[in-house]
Phi, psi and omega in degrees: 000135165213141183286161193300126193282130170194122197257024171298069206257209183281154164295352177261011153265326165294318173287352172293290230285326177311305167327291174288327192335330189142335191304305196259344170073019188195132174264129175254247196218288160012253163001266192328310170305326184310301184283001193263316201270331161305296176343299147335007167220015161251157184219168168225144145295137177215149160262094174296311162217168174236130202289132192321319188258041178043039181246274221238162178226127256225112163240115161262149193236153196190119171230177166302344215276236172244357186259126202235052185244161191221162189209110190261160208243126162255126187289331172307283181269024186028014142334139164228179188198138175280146182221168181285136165286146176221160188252035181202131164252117148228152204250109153274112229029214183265344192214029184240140164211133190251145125205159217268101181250183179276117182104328182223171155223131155242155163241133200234135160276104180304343205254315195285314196093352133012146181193100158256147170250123191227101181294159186120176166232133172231134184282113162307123210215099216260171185195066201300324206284333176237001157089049169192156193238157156260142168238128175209121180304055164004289192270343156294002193024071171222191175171134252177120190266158185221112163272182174316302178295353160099028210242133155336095210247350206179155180185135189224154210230170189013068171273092181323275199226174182201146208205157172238152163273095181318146186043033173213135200275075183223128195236142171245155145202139204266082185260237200263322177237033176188145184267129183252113148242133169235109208282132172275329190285255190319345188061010189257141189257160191211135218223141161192119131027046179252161170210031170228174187271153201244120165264357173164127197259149137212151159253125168236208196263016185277317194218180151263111180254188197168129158249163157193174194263149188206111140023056165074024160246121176272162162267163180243139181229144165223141178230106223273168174286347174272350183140316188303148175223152156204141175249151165197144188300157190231124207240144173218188186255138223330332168263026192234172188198138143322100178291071192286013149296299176251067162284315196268032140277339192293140170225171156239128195252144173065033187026018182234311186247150200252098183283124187252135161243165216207159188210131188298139165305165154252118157325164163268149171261179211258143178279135179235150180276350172224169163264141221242115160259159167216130178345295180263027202212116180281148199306307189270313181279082183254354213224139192289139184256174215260090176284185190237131201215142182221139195233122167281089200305292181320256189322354202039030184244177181253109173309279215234136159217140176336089184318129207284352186263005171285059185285308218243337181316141202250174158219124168208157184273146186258000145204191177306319152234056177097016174276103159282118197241115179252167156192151188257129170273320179313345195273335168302072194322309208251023144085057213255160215231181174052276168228093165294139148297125175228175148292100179277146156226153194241103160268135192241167188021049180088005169111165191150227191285149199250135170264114189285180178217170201262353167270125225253316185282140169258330180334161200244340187278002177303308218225194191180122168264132172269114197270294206313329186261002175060007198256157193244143181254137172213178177215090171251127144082038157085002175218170140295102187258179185223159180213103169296103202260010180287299181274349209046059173253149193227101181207144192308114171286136240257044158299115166332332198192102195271317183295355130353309202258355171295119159290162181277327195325147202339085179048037184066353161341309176294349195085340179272179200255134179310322199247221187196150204247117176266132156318178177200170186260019184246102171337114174065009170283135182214136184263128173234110169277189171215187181303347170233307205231162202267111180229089169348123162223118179285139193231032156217334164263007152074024174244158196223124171272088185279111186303292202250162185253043191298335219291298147029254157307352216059022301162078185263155164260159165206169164227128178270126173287135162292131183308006222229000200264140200239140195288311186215178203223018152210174182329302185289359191260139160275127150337124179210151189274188184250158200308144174246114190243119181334340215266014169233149184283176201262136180254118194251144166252090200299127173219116176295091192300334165287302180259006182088336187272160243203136150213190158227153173236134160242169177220165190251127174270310177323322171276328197112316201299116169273109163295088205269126184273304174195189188197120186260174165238091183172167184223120185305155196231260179246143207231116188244117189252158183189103172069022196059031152248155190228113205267112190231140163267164130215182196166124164215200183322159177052333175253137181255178181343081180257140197248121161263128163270138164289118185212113173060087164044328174279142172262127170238122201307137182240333176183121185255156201259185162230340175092013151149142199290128162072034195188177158239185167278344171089181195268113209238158177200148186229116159233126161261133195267163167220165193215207296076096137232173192037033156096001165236153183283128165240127181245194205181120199260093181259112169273117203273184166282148181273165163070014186270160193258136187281006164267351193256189132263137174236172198236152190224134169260071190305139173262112170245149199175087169054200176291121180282282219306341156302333173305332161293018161264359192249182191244106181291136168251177170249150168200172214238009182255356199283139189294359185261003173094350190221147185224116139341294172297305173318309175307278174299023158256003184252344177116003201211136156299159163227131168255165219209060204273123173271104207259161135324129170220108164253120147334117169061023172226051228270317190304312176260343178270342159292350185274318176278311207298342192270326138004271178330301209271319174320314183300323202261310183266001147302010173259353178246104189338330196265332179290148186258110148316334198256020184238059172249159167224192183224153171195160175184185183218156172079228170296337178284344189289286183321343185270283173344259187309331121357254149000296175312308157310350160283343179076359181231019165218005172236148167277356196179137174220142184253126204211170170201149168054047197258151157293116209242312205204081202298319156302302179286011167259318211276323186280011216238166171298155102302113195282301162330321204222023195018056200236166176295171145302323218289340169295346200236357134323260162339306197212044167243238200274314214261004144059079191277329184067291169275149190304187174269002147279351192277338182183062163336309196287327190252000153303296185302288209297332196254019204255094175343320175290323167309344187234015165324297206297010176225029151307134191227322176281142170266168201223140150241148196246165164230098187224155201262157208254023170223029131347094166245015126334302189214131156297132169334303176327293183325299192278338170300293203319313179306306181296319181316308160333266191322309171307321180287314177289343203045069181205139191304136179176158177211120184258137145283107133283116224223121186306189175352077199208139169226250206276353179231142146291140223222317174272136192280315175297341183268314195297304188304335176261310182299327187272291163355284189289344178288318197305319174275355210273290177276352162290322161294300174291004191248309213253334195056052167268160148339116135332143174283191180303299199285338153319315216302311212299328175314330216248009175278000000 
């Protein structure tokens, strides 16, 4: 791909490039301010939402710098209008637009021109159905009803709490001597009486409920709509207690039931002058966790209470109607990371007899509860299963090819499924991908309908989310996606695993029919539907932000961004490569110099990290900020390729096999004339760090490496804390990134062959490393140690340590020096310029 040639850029960008070219023989302090303030006139753009009737749209340009503007986009007549930046767009109806900054909301009517500036920070609270929003202050306990005209209709003052009815246009709130309920549509109120403090409100559409404390005991207070209140004390059972830190998790769900959460007492303990570990005990869930106790308002009794073995135990609900998924963490003896196995049980209608179930996982991307059919779609052991929880019969949904559906995320090690399991609005039907395609599943008659044919082509489908669609919708709900309905076509979003390229298709169930609407050399981003219209974004490498309408098949532009101020972008070209090891296919995304000549030579950067190579979908700028040492772009504004590599990963061989992939990719860009094969380098950070210093230790194709916060020494790392998280290593050893598979007594040896430090002696190239020194990710200790290594062998290196700093850089001045010194780093060893200053004492 290349973008359209023009060698018009800004003038401070011909004098950067110039300045680096080779001319001054040194990257200086100069240098740097140069590239920093060109740099300062690129942005990247997002269409953050779009107004329910499609007429407008919210775009912001963003940089590292200062520049920070929004714009509303009229989709129609493809008007902008500048607007304040902010950090929430919400659209009220079709022709209101709040937004929200720090200290304000301002409000605009799009149609009249209407304008409020309202100081505070506030929470927003729409009420479409009846043409009017809340705005509410918390720490002023104020709050201001608002109509379509923008006109004050109502406003309340030293509000304790405040509360709504789902989907009703009705507000309750609690001030020191009174309870408030107010119909928005009529505006007329209702009053009650109080005299204890109300900690937490609700409304449903029978009453009002409220809890509060009377000289340390709570209450249940309730308030009917004639008027009337009853109160009563809440007894729960003798080893439990009300978690009045988290009350304001209690909802009332199903207009009936009163979700409490609650906590186990802790005995006393006994005092140790240290803290007491144990073997046989997971680490972390030592403390009792917030359980959930449910109360039947109609009946007045308690559905669910707590169990006494219930310390540690988690809950959350799996649909709408009161089907609960318990598991206890604690059983997780050996501290197990990424996706654990537990025991689940299943409570139907809000609690009751607890049932085990045959799915193990809690992650959401596992499983899906069909509530008319009681059967759980769940993905254990590498397949799909249906579990009938009425009866517990249990069977493997009938894919041609279950292993399809195994993710590549770390080589499938973790257990999870490649796609994701959607609802449909037709009884017991649930739509299931895999990485490319689409597949109908009857979940009672146990058959499977395969819609699209990607796989094939190289060709994955997805359905694309409105950006604007929210998974769940309280504390207690597990995430889901959202329902799809058959009886209207399916909108797929098409992505080409080879050349990259993007579209959309829809499809017809009635007929079978797959449609191709259109297909770009560009990657479709967010696709916002409303009434059958359709709204669209892209951006990849080289292209910045185009906003498209969809009509009859055709796409027509509606707003295009430009990537930086005063200037053009020059000439940028991406070519993607694909390669082979161990018989699957890889690609690797090469970004050229801009503005570069087939006549010239350039010195290449591998960027390492996992799959890289996606990154050429989003559309990169440069700056002098990335927290991790390195931007891409700059380099290739510098003067340099960058390869952008999806690397080989064989289980308990990570080492030799990023090692042929690189073999490999070496083979393939020594055929292209312009790269200097003898000038290359490799860098990366985190797990790219581990690649990085790895690679290095092979001695043969790179001349220099830049690597940060890296991982080194895979036994002593697999024995150490996760600090972040106070958990062992050895899981994220095993079945994660460096995917070892077996513990480390199970294979020592091969714990050593893949660990970078064990292959010192035959480093040959200098490196320079970084790390932040309060890193509880990967310990600081991991990159000494590789310097020391270095120090002991007397082979070339240099470590950076950055006070109060951990697995990222976080202070704009440490990102700005650590990105600098890689620069001048590889400017010397890639380009043979002059060394910077802080280089020289190595090269003595």
């Amino acid at each position: 791909m290349v973008t359209k040639k023009n060698n018009i850029l800004t003038v401070l960008l011909v004098l950067f490039l110039f300045k680096v070219s080779g001319l001054t023989g040194q990257i200086t302090e100069d240098s740097a301010k140069l590239a920093d303030q060109a740099y300062s006139k690129f942005y990247s753009s997002e269409m953050l939402t779009v107004s329910p009737d499609h007429k407008f749209g919210i775009v912001t340009d963003r940089n590292e710098y200062d520049i920070d503007r929004a714009f509303i986009v009229n989709l129609q007549s493809k008007k902008t209008q500048p607007i304040e930046a902010a950090f929430s767009y919400r659209f009220f109806g079709g022709d209101i637009m709040v937004a929200q900054l720090q200290g304000k909301t301002i409000i605009r009517h799009l149609k009249n021109g209407l304008y409020r500036e309202i100081k505070g920070n506030f929470i927003y609270i729409p009420f479409q159905k009846v043409g009017k929003f809340i705005l509410y202050d918390k720490q002023q306990r104020k709050a201001w009803l608002y109509n379509v005209d923008l006109q004050v209709v109502s406003s309340f003052k030293e509000i304790e709490q405040l509360s709504m009815f789902k989907d009703q246009p009705v507000i309750v709130f609690a001030t020191k001597n009174k309870i408030f309920k107010m119909d928005l549509r009529s505006l007329q109120t209702s009053d009650w009486e109080i005299s204890e403090k109300v900690l937490w409100l609700q409304s449903s559409k029978k009453e009002i409920v409220s809890i509060s404390n009377l000289r340390g005991a709570f209450f249940l207070n309730r308030y009917s709509v004639k008027g009337s209140r009853q109160s009563e004390k809440i007894v729960l059972p003798e080893d439990f207690y009300i978690d009045s830190l988290s009350l304001s998790t209690a909802e009332i769900k199903n207009d009936r039931y009163l979700l409490l959460p609650v906590r186990k007492k802790e005995r006393q303990r006994t005092k140790t002058r240290g803290q007491i570990l144990y073997t046989n005990q997971n680490s972390i869930y030592r403390i009792p966790m917030m359980q959930v106790a449910i109360y039947d308002l109609d009946r007045q009794i308690w559905k669910r209470s707590p169990q006494s073995e219930d310390v540690f135990s988690q809950q959350f609900f799996a649909d709408d109607k009161g089907t609960v998924i318990s598991y206890d963490p604690s059983v997780d003896k050996v501290d197990s990371l990424g996706n654990p196995r537990y025991q689940l049980t299943i409570e139907r209608d809000f609690g009751g007899k607890r049932v085990r179930i045959d799915n193990p996982y809690i992650r959401r991307i596992n499983f899906h509860y069909d509530t008319p059919t009681g059967r759980m779609i769940y993905f254990k052991d590498r397949r799909w299963w249906i579990e009938n929880t009425n009866d517990g019969k249990v069977d493997q949904i009938a894919f041609e090819a279950p292993s399809y559906f195994v993710s590549d995320y770390n080589s499938g090690l973790s257990d999870d499924p490649s796609g994701s399991v959607y609802p449909t609005n037709h009884y017991a039907k649930y739509l299931i991908n895999d990485a490319y395609d689409f597949f109908l599943v009857d979940l009672v008659k146990l058959n499977v309908k395969r819609l699209t044919f990607g796989r094939e082509s190289n060709v994955s489908y997805t359905i694309s989310r409105d950006p604007s669609f929210f998974r769940g919708s309280t504390n207690w709900d597990m995430e889901r996606n959202p329902e799809i309905n058959l009886d209207h076509k399916i909108l797929f979003k098409m992505f080409n695993n080879k050349n990259y390229n993007s579209g959309i298709a829809e499809f017809n169930l009635k007929t079978s029919k797959l449609s191709e609407l259109f297909s770009i050399d560009d990657d479709v981003k967010n696709i916002f539907v409303a009434d059958g219209s359709v709204v669209y974004t892209s951006k990849s490498y080289g292209k910045p932000l185009s906003v498209y309408s969809l009509k009859n098949k055709r796409s027509e532009l509606i707003y295009s961004s430009k990537g930086i101020d005063n200037g053009n972008l020059g000439y940028l070209k991406k070519e993607m490569i694909q390669y082979e090891v161990g018989g699957k296919v890889h690609n690797a995304a090469l970004l050229y110099p801009v503005n570069y000549s087939s006549q010239k030579k350039y010195p290449l950067i591998f960027d390492v990290y996992e799959n890289k190579s996606k990154d050429a979908l989003r559309f990169l700028i440069p700056d002098l900020y990335e927290n991790q040492g390195f931007n891409a772009m700059h380099y290739v504004y510098s003067g340099y390729f960058v390869l952008l590599p999806d690397l080989a990963y064989e289980p308990e061989h990570i080492g030799r096999s990023i090692s042929h992939s690189v073999e490999k990719l070496v083979g393939i860009l020594n055929k292209n004339e312009a790269i200097d094969i003898k000038k290359m380098a490799v860098t990366g950070s985190s797990f790219g760090g581990y690649e990085t210093t790895f690679l290095m230790t092979q001695d043969k194709w790179f001349v220099t490496g830049f690597a940060g916060v890296s991982l080194v020494d895979l036994p002593r790392y697999a024995m150490e804390f996760y600090r972040d998280f106070k958990l062992p290593n050895y899981f994220r050893v095993e079945k994660q990134q460096n995917r070892m598979v077996k513990n480390l007594f199970d294979n020592y040896q091969g714990y050593l062959d893949n660990s970078p430090i064990y292959h010192l002696k035959n480093m040959s190239k200098p490196i320079l490393m970084w790390l932040g020194k309060d890193d509880g990710n990967v310990s600081p200790d991991q990159s000494r140690s590789f310097f020391l290594g270095l120090k002991r062998l007397g082979k070339k290196g240099i470590l950076m340590e950055y006070d109060k700093e951990k697995h990222t850089l976080m202070k704009r001045e440490n990102q700005f020096d650590v990105n600098v010194k890689g620069w001048q780093w590889m400017d010397h060893f890639l380009k043979d310029n002059r060394p910077a200053d802080w280089i020289t004492p190595l090269l003595e």
